[in-house]
C-alpha positions in Angstrom: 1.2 -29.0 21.2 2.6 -25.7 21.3 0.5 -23.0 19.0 2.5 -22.5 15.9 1.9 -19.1 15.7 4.6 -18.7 19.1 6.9 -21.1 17.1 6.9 -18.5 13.9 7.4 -16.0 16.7 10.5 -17.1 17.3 11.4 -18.0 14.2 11.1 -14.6 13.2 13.2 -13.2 16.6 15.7 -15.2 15.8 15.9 -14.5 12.3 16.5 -10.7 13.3 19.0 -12.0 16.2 21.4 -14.0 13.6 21.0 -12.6 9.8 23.2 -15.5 8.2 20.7 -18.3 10.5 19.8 -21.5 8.2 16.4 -22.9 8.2 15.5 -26.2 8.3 12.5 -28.6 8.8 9.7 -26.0 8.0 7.6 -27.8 6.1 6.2 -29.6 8.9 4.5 -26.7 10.0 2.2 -26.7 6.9 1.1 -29.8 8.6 -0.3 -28.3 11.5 -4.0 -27.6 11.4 -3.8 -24.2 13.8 -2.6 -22.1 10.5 -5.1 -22.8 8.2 -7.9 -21.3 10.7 -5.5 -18.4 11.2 -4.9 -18.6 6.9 -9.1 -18.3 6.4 -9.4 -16.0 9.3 -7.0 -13.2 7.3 -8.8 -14.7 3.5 -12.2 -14.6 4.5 -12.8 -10.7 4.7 -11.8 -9.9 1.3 -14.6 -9.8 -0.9 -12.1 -12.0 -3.2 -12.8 -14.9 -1.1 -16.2 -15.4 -2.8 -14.2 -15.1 -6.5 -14.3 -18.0 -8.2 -10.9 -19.5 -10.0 -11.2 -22.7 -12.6 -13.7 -24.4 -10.4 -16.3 -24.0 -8.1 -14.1 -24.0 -4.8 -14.3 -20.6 -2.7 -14.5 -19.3 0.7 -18.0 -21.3 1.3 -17.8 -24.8 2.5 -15.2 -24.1 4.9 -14.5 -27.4 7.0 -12.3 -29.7 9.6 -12.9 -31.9 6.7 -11.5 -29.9 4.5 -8.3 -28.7 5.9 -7.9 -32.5 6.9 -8.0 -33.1 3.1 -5.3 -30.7 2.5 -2.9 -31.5 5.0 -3.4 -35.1 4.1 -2.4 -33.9 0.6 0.7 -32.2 1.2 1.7 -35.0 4.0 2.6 -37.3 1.3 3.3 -34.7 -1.2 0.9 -35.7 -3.4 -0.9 -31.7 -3.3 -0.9 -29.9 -6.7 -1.9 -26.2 -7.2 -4.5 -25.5 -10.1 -3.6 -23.1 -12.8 -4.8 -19.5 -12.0 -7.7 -18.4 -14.0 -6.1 -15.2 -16.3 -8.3 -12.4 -16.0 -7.4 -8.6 -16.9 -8.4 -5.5 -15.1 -7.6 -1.7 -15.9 -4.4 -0.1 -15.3 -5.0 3.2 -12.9 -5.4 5.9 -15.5 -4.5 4.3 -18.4 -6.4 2.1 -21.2 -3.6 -0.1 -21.2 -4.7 -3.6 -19.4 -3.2 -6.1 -16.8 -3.4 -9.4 -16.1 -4.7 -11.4 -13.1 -4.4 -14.6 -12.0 -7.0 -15.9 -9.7 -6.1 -19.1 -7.9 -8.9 -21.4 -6.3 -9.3 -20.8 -2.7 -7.8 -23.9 -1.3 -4.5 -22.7 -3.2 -4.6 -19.4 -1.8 -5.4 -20.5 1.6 -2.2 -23.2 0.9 -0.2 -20.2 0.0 -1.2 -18.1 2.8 0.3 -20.6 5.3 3.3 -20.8 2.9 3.4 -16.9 3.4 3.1 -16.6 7.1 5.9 -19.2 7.7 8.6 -17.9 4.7 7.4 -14.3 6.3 8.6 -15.2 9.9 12.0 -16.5 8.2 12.7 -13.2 5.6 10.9 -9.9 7.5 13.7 -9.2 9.9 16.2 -9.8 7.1 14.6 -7.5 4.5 16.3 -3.8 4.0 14.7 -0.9 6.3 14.8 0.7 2.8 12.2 -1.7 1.6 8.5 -0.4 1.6 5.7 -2.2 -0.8 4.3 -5.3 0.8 5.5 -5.5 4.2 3.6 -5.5 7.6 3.1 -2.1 9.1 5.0 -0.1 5.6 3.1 1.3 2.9 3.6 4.2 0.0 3.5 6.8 3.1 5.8 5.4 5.0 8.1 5.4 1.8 7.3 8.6 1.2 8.1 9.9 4.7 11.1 8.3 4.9 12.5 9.3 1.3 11.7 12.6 2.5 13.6 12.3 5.9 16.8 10.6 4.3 16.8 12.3 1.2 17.7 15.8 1.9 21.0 17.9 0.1 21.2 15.2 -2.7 22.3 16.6 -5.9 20.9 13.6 -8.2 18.3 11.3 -8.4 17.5 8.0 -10.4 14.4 7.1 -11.2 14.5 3.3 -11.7 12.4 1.1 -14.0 12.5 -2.8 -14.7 11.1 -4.0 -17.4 7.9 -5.8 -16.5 9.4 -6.9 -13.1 6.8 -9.7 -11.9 6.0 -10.9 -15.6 10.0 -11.7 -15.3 11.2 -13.2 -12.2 13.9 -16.1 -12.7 12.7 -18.8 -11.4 15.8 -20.9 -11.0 17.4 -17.5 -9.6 14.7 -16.8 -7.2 14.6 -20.8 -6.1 18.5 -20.5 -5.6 17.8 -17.4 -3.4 15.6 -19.0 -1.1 17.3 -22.2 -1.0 20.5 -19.9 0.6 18.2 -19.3 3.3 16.0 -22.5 4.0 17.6 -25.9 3.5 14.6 -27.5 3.1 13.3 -29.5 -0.1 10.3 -30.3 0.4 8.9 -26.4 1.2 11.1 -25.6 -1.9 9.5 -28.2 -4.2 5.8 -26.8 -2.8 7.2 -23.2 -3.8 8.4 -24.6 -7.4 4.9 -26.2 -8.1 3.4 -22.7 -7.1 5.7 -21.1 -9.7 5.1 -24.0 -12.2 1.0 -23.9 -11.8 0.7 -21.6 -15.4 -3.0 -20.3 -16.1 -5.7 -21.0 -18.1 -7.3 -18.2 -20.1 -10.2 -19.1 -22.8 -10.5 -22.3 -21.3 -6.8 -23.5 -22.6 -3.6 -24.1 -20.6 -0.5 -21.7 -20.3 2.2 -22.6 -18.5 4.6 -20.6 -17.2 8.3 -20.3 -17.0 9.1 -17.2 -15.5 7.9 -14.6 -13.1 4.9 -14.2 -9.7 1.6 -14.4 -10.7 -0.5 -11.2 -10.3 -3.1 -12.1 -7.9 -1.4 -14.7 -5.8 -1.5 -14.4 -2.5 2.6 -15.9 -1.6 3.7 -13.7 -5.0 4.5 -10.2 -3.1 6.5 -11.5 -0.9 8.2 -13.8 -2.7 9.1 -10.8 -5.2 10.3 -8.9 -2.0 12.8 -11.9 -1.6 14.3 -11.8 -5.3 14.6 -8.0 -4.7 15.7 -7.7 -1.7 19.2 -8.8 -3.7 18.9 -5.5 -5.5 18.5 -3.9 -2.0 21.8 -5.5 -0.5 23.7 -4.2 -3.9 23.0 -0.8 -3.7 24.0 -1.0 0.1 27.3 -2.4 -1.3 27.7 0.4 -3.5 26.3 2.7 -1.2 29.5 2.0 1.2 32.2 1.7 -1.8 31.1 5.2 -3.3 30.7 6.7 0.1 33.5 9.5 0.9 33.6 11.9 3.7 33.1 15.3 3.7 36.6 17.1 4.1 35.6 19.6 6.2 32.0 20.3 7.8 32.3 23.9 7.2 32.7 25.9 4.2 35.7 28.1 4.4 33.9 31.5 3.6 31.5 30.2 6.1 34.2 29.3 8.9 35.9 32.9 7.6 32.6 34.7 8.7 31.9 33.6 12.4 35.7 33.8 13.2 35.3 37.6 12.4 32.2 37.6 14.6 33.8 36.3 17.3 36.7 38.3 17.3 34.3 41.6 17.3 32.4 40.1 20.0 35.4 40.4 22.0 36.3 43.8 21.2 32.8 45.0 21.9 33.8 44.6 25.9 36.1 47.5 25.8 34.8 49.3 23.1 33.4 52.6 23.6 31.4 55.6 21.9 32.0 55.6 17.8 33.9 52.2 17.8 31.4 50.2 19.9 28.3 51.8 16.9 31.1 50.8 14.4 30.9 47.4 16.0 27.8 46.4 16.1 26.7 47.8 12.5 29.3 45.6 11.2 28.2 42.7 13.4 24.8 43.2 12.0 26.3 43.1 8.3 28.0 39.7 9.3 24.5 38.4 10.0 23.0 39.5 6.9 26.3 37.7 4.8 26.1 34.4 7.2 22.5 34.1 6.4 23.9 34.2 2.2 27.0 32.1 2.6 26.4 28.6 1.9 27.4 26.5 5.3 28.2 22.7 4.7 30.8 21.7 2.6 29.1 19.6 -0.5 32.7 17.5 -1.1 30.9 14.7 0.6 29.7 11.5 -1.7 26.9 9.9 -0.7 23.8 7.6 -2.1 20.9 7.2 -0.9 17.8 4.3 -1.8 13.8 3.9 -1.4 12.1 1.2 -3.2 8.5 0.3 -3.2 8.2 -3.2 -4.8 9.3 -2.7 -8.3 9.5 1.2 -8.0 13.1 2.6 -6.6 14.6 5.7 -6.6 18.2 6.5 -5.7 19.7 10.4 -4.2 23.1 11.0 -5.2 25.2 13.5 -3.7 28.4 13.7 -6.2 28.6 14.7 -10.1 26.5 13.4 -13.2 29.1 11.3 -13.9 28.4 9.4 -11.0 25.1 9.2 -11.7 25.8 7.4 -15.3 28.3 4.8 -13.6 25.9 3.6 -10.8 23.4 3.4 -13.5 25.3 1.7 -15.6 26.5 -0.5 -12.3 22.5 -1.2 -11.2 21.5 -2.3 -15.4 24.7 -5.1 -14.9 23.9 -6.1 -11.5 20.1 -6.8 -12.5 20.6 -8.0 -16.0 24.1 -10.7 -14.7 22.3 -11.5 -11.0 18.6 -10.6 -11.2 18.3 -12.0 -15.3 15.6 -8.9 -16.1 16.0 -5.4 -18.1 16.9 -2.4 -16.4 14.8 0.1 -18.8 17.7 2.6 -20.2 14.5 5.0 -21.2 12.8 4.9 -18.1 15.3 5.1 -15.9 16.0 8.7 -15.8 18.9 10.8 -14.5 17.6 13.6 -12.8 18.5 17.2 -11.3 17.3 17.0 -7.8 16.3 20.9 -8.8 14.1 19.9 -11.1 11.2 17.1 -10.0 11.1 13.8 -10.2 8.5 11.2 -10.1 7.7 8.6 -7.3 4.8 7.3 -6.4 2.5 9.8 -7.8 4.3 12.8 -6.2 6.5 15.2 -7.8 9.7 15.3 -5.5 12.3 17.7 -5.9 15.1 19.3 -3.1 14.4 23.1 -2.5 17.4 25.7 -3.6 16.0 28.1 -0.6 17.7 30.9 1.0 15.1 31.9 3.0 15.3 32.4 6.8 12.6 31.7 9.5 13.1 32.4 13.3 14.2 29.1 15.0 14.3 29.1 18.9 16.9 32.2 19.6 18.1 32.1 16.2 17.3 32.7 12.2 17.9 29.7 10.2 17.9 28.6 6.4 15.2 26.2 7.2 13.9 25.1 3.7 17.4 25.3 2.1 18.3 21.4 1.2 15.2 19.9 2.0 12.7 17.7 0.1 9.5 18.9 -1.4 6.5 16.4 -2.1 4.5 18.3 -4.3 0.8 16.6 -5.7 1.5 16.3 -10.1 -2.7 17.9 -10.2 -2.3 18.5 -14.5 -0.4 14.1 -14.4 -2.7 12.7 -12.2 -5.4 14.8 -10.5 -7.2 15.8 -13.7 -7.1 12.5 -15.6 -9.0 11.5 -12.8 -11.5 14.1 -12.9 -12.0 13.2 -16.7 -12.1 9.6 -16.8 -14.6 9.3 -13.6 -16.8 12.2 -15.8 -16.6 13.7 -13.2 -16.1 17.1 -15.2 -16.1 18.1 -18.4 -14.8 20.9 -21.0 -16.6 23.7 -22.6 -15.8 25.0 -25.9 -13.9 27.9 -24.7 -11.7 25.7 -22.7 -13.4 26.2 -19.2 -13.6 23.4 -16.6 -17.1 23.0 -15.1 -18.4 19.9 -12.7 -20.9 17.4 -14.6 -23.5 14.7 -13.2 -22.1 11.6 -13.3 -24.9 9.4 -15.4 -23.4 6.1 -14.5 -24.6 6.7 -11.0 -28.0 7.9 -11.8 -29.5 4.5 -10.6 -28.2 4.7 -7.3 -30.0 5.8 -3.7 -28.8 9.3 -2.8 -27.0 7.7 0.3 -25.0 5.5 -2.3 -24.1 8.7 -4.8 -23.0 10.3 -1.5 -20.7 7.6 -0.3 -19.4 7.3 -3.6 -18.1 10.6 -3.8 -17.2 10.8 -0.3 -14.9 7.1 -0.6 -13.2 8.7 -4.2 -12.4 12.1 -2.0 -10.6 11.0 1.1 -8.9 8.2 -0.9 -7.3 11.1 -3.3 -7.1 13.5 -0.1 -5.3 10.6 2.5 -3.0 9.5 -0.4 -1.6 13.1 -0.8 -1.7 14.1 2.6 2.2 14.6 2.7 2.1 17.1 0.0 3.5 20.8 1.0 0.4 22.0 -1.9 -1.9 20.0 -0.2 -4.2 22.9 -0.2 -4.6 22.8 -4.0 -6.8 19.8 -3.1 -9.5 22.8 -2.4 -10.2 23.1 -6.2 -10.4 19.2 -6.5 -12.9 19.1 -3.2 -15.2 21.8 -5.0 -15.6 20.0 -8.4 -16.3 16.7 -6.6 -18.8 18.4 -4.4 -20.5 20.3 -7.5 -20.4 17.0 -9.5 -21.9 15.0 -7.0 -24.8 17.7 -6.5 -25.2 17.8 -10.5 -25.9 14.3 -10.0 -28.3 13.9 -7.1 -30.3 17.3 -9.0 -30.0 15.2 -12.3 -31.5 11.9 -10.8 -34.5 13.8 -9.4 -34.6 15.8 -12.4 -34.1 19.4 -10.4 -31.6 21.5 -10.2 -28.2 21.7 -7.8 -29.6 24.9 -6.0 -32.6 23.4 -5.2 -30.9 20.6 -4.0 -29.3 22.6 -1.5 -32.0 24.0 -0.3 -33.3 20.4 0.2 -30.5 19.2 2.4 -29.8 22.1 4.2 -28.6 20.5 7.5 -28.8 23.9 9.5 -24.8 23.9 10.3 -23.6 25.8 7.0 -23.6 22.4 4.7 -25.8 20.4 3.5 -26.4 15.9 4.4 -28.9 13.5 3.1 -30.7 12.3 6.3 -31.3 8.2 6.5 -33.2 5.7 9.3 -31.2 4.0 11.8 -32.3 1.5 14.9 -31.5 4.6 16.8 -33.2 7.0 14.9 -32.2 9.8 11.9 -28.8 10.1 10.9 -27.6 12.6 8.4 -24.6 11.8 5.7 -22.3 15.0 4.6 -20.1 15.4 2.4 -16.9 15.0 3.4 -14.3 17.8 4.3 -11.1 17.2 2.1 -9.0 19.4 5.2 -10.0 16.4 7.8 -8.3 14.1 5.7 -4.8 15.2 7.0 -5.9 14.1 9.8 -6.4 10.1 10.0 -8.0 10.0 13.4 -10.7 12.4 12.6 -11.3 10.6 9.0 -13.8 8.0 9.4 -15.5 5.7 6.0 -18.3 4.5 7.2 -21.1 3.8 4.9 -24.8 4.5 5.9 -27.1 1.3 6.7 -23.6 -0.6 6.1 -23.6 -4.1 8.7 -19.8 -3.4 10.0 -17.9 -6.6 10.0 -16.8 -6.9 14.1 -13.4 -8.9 13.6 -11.6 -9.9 16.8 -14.0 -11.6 18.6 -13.3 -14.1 21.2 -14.9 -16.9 19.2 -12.3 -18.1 16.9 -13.3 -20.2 13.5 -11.3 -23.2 15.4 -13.5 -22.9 18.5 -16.8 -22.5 16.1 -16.1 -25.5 14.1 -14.6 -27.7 16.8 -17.8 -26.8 19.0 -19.8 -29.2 16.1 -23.1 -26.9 17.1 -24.9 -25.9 14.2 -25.5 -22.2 14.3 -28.6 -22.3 12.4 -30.8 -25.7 13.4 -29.2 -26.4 16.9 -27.9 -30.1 16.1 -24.8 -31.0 18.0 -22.1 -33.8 17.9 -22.2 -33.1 13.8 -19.6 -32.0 11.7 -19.6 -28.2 10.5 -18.6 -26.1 7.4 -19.0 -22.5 7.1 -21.2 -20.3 4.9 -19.4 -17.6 3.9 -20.9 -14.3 2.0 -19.1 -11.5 0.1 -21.7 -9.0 2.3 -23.7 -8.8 4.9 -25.6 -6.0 3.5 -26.5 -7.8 0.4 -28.7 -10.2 2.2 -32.8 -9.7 1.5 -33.3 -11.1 4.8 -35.8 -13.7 3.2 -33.9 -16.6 4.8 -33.9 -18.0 8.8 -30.1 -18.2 8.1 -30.1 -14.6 6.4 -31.7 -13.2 9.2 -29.1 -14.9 11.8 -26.2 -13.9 9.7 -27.7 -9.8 9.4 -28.5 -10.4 13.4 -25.2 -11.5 14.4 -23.4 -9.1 11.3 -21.3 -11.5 10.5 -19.9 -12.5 7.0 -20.1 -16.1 8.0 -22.1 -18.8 9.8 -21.3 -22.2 11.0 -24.0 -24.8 10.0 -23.9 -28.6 9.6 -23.8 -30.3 6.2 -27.4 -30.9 5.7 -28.2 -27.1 6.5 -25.5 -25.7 4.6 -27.3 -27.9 1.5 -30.7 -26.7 2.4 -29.2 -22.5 2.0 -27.8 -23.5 -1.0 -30.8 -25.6 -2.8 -34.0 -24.0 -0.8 -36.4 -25.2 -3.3 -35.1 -28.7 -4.2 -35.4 -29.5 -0.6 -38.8 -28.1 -0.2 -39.6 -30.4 -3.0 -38.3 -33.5 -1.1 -40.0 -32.6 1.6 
């Protein structure tokens, strides 16, 4: 049997070949057994595999057996989804709280097949202008792009729908897909995904509308209902497009015609006339270099969105602005049945900054010139500045981590950070170093990058307040202590191959993403893409911890490798081979899991 990965290989190539393709018959590749190792092989990593949901299944216990069971189940479509256990976890910077649905692990891996094969269908159909959960795409490379596509525009609109995934149509989103893939029986599997509801406090809540937070198929299919916004504004984009009259301004034009023409006379000039000449070519120059050059008659609009977030560049008037905003809330309110929010979604100078994705972004009014090969040129003039909001985002930080705190007189001064004073010194380190070069990466494609400094010294200061307060010393002496002899300062640690010295990390290298590394001290690295598959291990029916063959096998599964005591024969394996998971047979897998009941037996 061909591998079913090839088949969604083509899928997907063909679905980029033939846009308006119709897909039928998928279903039967949630049949095929080949996906669900793949499916655990991209779950089993994340420390959420060991989460539990209503019941007791999770990454552990992994099986033949088990994916048997499943298929078996959705063969005769007899395969329900639990409800999601509702949990609710912080909101970045903000006390406000959101909730999170955590499905069982046999639904997510069920939905991560479901993913992989409605992924191969919709990716190559999806807007270039879409960013948030898609292979290869992130906030940067929205960022970059926004900042590539968006420069001269006049406008922008920062769009907001009202709590977007909380709100999802089902029927409309069902209708959507069903355009697509003729298929009922994938559809029905989708509509008992949508359908599962949660249970919170131990009752039932169904639900009726919108992705559950947390599942693993909810992304993507929220990428399919918005994608319908995305084809509108590339509608409108086209209708409200108008080309420029002329590429040159007329003054401009007016200028380098009189250039020319004293170029010319400059061959036969002589004495007084050719001085004459060239003073007045040189006050040409200096008037080019202040006459505005392209003609702004031109209409264009331009469009990034990030999952829910979007923002739109308009090169017209502000009453343009108001009647594609007022065009976007009908669109999304008749097609998309949710809110545009009219106090949200703001109408903005592009002079003045807007917000996206936790960058200021504004286009610069700059008449500065720079040399440019042989020439001077307006090289800032029109283009877009990513600036880092330090007073909306940076310092809130600072604050809520503790990371610094306020005098009376209104002075900012680093402070030891109590909630880590039972850590090791490696940990307070890596702590610090993980919270600096996430900040630092984030912002990397800021033009104030180099504010960051200010941010890099109060982290560093903080985390030595805290290492001086844990040993009850002071941050000079500490120091002195650490002194690595190279200008800084490392906390030295034991390795197989000998002493090893942690520093702090450098916020300038994180520009850089090849000379950024996050490795944690005395941390068992998890080696992924081994020749060994999970197929091969369990098909081999060896157990990887007593040696029986010709039995059938489940996998152990731990969050980490570096929580292990190392107590255990298994435990020691597992740290041996740093691996996350171990193949055992059934009565070895029991004996892990209930060490002292079987030493009872026995």
């Amino acid at each position: 049997m061909k591998p079913t990965m090839e088949i969604l290989d083509r899928i997907r190539e063909n679905s980029g070949n033939n846009k308006d393709e119709i897909f039928t018959r998928l279903y039967r590749y949630m049949l095929r057994p080949d996906l669900y190792y793949t499916a655990y092989k991209n779950l089993y990593a994340n420390n959420g595999a060991g989460t539990k949901g209503i019941n007791e299944d999770t990454a552990d216990a992994f099986s033949e057996k088990k994916i048997n069971a499943i298929i078996q189940q959705l063969a005769n479509d007899s395969y329900c989804p639990h409800p999601a256990r509702r949990t609710y976890i912080r909101k970045k910077n903000s006390t406000k709280m959101r909730p999170l649905g955590l499905p069982t692990f046999t639904d997510k891996l069920v939905q991560e097949v479901l993913r992989m094969i409605l992924e191969a269908v919709y990716e190559p159909i999806f807007s270039k202008y879409s960013h948030g959960f898609r292979p290869n795409r992130s906030c940067h490379t929205a960022l970059a792009s926004l900042k590539k596509e968006f420069t001269g525009v006049a406008w922008f609109i920062e769009g907001d729908i009202k709590g977007c995934f909380d709100n999802i149509d089902h029927h409309v989103l069902v209708e959507i897909i069903n355009s697509k893939i003729k298929d009922a029986r994938l559809i029905q599997l989708i509509w008992k995904f949508l359908k599962a509801g949660y249970m919170e406090d131990w009752q039932y809540h169904a639900t009726y509308s919108g992705c559950p937070q947390g599942g693993i198929v909810s992304p993507l299919l929220a990428n399919i209902y918005l994608n319908e916004l995305d084809k509108f504004v590339a509608k409108l984009a086209k209708e409200f497009y108008l080309p420029k009259e002329r590429y040159r301004t007329p003054e401009y034009d007016s200028i380098l015609y009189q250039q020319v023409k004293d170029r010319a006379r400059l061959k036969t000039a002589k004495g007084a006339e050719k001085v004459a000449l060239y003073r007045h070519l040189k006050e040409l120059k200096s008037e080019l270099l202040k006459t505005p050059c392209t003609s702004a008659t031109d209409k264009v609009i331009k469009y990034i969105r990030y999952a829910d977030d979007f923002i739109i560049g308009i090169r017209g008037n502000r009453s343009d602005c108001e009647s594609i905003k007022k065009e976007l809330a009908d669109f999304i309110s008749n097609r998309l049945k949710m809110e545009l929010s009219r106090e949200k979604t703001l109408i903005t100078h592009s002079s003045l900054h807007a917000r996206f994705l936790g960058y200021d972004i504004r286009v610069r009014r700059n008449q500065s010139v720079k040399q440019g090969g042989n020439c001077t040129k307006r090289t800032m003039n029109k283009t877009v500045e990513l600036t880092i909001p330090t007073n909306d985002k940076i310092m809130p930080f600072l604050f809520n981590k503790a990371i610094i705190r306020q005098t009376q007189n209104g002075a900012i001064r680093p402070a030891a950070r109590k909630s880590l004073l039972r850590c090791t010194e490696l940990e307070i380190v890596s702590t610090y170093n993980a919270e600096l070069r996430g900040i630092c990466n984030y912002y990397a494609l800021a033009s104030n990058f180099g504010d960051l400094h200010y941010f890099a010294y109060l982290m560093e200061y903080s985390c030595l307040k805290t290492l001086a307060n844990k040993h009850k010393s002071t941050s000079h002496k500490i120091l002195n202590k650490y002194k690595d002899g190279r200008g800084g300062w490392s906390i030295p640690y034991q390795t197989s191959k000998g002493e090893k010295r942690l520093g702090f990390a450098n916020f300038r290298d994180c520009r850089s993403i090849k000379r950024v590394s996050d490795c944690v001290a005395n941390h068992a690295m998890i080696h992924t893409g081994t020749t060994t598959t999970f197929e091969k291990r369990l098909m081999s029916q060896v157990c990887e911890l007593c040696g029986k063959t010709e039995v059938p096998l489940e996998i152990h599964h731990v969050n980490k490798v570096k929580n292990l005591k190392g107590k255990e024969h298994w435990e020691i394996i597992m740290t041996a081979k740093k691996r996350k998971t171990i193949a055992v047979c059934e009565d070895c897998h029991h004996k892990i899991h209930h060490p002292r009941t079987t030493h009872l037996k026995q």
